[in-house]
SERO-4910 file (N, C-alpha, C, O; in steps of 0.05 Angstrom, whole numbers):
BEGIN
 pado doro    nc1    nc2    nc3   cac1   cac2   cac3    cc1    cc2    cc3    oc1    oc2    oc3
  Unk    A    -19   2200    490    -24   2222    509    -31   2247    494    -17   2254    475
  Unk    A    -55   2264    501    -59   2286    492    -46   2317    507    -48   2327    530
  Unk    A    -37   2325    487    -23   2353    497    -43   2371    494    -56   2371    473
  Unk    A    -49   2391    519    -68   2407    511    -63   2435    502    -41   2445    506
  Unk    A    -81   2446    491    -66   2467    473    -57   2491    492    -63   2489    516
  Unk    A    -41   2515    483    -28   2533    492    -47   2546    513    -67   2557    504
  Unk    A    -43   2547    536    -64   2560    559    -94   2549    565   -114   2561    572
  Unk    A    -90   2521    560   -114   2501    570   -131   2512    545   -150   2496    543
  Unk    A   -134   2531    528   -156   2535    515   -173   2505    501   -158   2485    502
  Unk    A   -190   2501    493   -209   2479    491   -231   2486    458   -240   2509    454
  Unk    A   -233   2471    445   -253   2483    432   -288   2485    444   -302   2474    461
  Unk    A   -289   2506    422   -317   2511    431   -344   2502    425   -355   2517    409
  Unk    A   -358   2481    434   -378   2476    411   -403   2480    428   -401   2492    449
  Unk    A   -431   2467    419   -457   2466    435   -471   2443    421   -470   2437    398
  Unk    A   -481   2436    437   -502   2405    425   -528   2420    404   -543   2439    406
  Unk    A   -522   2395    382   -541   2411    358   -569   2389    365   -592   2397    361
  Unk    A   -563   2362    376   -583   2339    367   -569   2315    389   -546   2306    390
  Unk    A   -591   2310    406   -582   2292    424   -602   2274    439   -606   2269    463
  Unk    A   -616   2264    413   -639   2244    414   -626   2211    421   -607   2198    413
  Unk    A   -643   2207    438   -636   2172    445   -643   2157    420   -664   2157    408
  Unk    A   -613   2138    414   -626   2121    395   -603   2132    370   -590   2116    356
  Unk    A   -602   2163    366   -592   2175    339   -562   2184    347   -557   2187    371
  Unk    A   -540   2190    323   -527   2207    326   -529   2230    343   -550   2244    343
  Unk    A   -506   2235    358   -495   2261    379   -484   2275    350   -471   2267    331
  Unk    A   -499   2304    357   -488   2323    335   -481   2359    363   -490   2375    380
  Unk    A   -461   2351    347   -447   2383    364   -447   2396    330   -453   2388    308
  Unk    A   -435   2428    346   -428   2453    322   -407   2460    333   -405   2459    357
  Unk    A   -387   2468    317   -363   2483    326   -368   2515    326   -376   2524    304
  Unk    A   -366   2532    344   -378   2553    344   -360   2572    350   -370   2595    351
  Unk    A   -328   2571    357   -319   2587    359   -322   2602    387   -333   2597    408
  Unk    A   -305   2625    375   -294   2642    352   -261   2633    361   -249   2632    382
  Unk    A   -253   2629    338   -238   2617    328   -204   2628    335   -183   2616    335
  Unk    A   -210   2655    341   -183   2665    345   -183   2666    385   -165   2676    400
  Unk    A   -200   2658    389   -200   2652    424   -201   2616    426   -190   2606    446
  Unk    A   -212   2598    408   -213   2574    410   -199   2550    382   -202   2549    357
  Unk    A   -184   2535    399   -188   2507    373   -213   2509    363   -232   2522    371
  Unk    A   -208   2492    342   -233   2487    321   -243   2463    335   -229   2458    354
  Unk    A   -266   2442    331   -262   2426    338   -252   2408    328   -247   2388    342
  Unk    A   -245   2408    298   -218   2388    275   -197   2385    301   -197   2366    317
  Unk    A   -180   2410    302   -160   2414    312   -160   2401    353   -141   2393    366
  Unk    A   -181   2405    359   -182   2388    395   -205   2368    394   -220   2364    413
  Unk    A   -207   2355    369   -222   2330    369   -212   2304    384   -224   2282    380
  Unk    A   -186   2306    405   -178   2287    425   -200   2299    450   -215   2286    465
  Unk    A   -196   2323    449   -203   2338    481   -228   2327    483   -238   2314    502
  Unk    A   -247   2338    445   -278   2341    453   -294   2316    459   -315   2314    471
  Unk    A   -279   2297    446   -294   2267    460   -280   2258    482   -294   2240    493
  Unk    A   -264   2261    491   -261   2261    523   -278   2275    533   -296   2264    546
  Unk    A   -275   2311    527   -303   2306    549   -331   2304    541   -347   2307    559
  Unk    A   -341   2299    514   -371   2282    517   -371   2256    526   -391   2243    532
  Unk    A   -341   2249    527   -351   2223    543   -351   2217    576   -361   2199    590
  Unk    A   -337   2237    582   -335   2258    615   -360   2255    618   -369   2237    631
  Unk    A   -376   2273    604   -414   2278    609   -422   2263    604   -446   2266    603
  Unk    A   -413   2232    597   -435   2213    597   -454   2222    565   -477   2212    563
  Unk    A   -446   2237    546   -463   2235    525   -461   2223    499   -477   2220    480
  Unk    A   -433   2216    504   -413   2196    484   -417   2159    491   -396   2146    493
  Unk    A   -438   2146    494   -435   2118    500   -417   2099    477   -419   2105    453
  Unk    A   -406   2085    484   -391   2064    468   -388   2064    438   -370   2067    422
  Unk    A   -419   2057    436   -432   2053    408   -452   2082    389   -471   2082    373
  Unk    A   -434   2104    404   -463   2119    392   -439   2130    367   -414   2128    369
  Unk    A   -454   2143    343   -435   2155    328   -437   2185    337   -456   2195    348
  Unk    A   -415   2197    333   -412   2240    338   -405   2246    312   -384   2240    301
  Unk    A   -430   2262    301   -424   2281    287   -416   2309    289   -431   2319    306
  Unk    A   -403   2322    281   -405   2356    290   -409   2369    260   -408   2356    239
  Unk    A   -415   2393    262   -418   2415    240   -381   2435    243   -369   2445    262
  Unk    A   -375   2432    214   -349   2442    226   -350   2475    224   -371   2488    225
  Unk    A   -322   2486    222   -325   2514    226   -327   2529    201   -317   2551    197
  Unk    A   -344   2512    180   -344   2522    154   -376   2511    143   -384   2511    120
  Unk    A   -389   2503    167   -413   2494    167   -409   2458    148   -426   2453    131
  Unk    A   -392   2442    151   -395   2417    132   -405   2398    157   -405   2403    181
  Unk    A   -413   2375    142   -415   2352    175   -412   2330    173   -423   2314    157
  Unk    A   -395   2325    188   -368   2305    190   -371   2280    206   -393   2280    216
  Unk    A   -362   2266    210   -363   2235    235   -329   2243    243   -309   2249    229
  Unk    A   -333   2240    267   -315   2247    284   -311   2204    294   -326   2189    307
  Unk    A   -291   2200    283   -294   2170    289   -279   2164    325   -260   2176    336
  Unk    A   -296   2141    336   -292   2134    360   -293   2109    368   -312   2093    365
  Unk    A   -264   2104    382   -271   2068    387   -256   2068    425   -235   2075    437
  Unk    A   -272   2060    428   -268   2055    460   -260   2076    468   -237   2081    473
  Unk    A   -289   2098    470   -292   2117    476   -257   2139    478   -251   2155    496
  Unk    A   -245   2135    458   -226   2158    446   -224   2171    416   -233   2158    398
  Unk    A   -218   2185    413   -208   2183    386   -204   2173    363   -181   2166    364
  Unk    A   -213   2168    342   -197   2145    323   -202   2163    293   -211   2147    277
  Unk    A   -200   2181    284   -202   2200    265   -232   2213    249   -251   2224    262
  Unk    A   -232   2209    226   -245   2235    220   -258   2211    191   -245   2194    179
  Unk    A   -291   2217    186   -298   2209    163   -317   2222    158   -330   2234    175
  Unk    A   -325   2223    125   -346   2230    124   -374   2218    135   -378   2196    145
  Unk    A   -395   2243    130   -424   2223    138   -439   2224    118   -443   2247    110
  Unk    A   -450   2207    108   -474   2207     83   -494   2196     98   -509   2184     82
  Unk    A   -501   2194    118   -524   2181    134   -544   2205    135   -539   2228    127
  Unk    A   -565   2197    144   -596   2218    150   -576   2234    168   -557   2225    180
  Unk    A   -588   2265    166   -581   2282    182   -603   2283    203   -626   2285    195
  Unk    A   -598   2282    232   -612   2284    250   -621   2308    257   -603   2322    266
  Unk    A   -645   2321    257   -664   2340    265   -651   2361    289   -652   2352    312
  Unk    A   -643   2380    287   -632   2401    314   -652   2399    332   -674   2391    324
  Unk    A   -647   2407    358   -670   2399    388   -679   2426    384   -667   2445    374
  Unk    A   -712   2425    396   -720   2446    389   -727   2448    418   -735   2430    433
  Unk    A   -722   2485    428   -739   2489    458   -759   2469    474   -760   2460    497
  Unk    A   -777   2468    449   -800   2445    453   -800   2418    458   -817   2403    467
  Unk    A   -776   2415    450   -770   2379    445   -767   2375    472   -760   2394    487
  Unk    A   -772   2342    484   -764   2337    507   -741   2333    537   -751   2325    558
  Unk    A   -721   2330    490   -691   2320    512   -676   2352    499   -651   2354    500
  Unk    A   -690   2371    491   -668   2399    503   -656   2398    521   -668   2385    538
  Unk    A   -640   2404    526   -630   2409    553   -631   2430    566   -623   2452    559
  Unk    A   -648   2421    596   -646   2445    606   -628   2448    635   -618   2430    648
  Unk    A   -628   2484    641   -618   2490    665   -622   2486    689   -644   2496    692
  Unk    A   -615   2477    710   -628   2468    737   -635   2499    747   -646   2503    768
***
């Protein structure tokens, strides 16, 4: 069971790379004295990418941490399962231009 932290706070991140096919890459963005890191609510944050449907089974999540490093956030049946490094290709940030930016309705 996950306890959530002191006054629901949540960490804060934003999608860096969210190409079909590649690694899900978030950033932890803070600020840090209003939010967990995402180290520290790495139960919460793949619960809810997997809430949004952007977390499938088999995909890997990387994030950028709050010291700019980038990490594998490990996941097995869509929870939790710790922390590794990544030596894999770093996937390309979405650009305005790109198709799957996301946009606002």
């Amino acid at each position: 069971m996950r306890f959530p932290f002191a006054g629901g706070r949540r960490a804060n991140y934003v999608v860096v790379s969210d190409r079909p096919f590649q690694p899900l890459v978030i950033r932890d963005v803070g600020p840090w004295d209003e939010h967990p890191s995402v180290t520290n609510d790495a139960e919460g944050v793949v619960e809810r990418l997997v809430a949004d449907e952007l977390l499938p089974l088999d995909r890997v999540l990387l994030y950028y941490d709050s010291i700019g490093d980038l990490s594998r956030i490990k996941v097995r049946e869509g929870r939790f399962d710790g922390f590794a490094s990544w030596n894999g290709p770093v996937p390309e940030p979405l650009r305005i231009e790109d198709p799957h930016y996301p946009r606002r309705p």
